[in-house]
N, C-alpha and C positions, 0 to 999 in steps of 0.2 A: 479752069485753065483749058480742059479740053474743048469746051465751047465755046471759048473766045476765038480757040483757034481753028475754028468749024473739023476737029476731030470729030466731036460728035455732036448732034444735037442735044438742043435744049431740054426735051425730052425727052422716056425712054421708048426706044422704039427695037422691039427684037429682030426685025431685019438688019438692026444696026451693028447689035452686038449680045454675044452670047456669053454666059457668064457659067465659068467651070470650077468646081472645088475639091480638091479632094474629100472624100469623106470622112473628114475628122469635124467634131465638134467645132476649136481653133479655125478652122480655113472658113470653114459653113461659115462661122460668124464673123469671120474680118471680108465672106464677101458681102454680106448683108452692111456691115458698118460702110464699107466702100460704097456700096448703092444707094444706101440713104446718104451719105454723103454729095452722092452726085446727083440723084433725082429727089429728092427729098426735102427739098428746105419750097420757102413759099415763094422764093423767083424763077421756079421752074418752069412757069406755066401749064401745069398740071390744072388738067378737069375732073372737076367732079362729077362721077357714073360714068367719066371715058377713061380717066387714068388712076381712077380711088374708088371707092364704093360708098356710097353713103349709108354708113351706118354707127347707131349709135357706139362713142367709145372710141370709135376707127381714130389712129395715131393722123392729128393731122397731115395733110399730102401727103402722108406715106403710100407708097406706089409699091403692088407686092411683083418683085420682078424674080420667074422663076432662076433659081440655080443649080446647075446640073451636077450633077456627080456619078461616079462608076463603084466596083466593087473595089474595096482598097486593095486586096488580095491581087487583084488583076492593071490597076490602075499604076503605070508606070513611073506617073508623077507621082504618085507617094511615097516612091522609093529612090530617096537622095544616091544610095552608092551602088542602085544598078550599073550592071558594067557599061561603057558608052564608050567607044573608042574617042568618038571627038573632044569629049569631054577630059581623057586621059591626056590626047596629046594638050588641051591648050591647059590642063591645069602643069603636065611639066613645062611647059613654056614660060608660063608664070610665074615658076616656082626656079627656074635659070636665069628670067631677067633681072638686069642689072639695078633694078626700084626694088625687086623681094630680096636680091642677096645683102643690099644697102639697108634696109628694113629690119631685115634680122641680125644684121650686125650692130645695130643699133643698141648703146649699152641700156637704154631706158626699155627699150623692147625684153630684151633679156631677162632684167629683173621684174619685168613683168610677166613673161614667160613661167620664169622660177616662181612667183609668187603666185602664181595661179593653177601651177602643179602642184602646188603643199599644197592648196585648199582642196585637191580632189581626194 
């Protein structure tokens, strides 16, 4: 999808795009599933000794594209409920418009609500 609609090339190319994860197991690996997903199949037009290495074993086209990560400790994306003012104001916005209060007044919502508080 994204290179049909010349978001990105065909290829990977690092001036293109940089790829960040937090440092959990999870993230590292869904962003590796996303890369071979997009560089990784055999219509990529992907070279061999320019974009794979030849050698024995090596996961067909698979192309090792680095993924960066920080210290989780320090990494502000890995912390869902750091405080963020923006964040504050548009999740009350959300939580006053007239689709969340319709939503939760929803009697299916409800006893779903209820049924999924007994399970904790």
């Amino acid at each position: 999808m994204y290179v049909d609609t010349g978001y990105l090339a065909k290829t990977y190319s690092s001036k293109e795009i940089y790829i960040r994860a937090v440092d959990t197991d999870r993230t590292i690996n869904s962003a590796i599933s996303n890369l071979v997903g997009m560089y990784g199949q055999k219509d990529t037009g992907n070279t061999l000794n320019q974009h794979y290495p030849e050698v024995a074993d090596w996961p067909d086209q698979y192309v090792p594209i680095p993924i960066h990560t920080g210290f989780r400790s320090i990494d502000d994306a890995s912390i869902p409920d750091a405080p963020c003012r923006r964040r504050s104001k548009l999740w009350k916005w959300v939580m006053n418009s007239s689709e969340m209060i319709e939503y939760q007044e929803d009697d299916t919502v409800s006893i779903l609500q209820v049924f999924l508080q007994n399970m904790i």
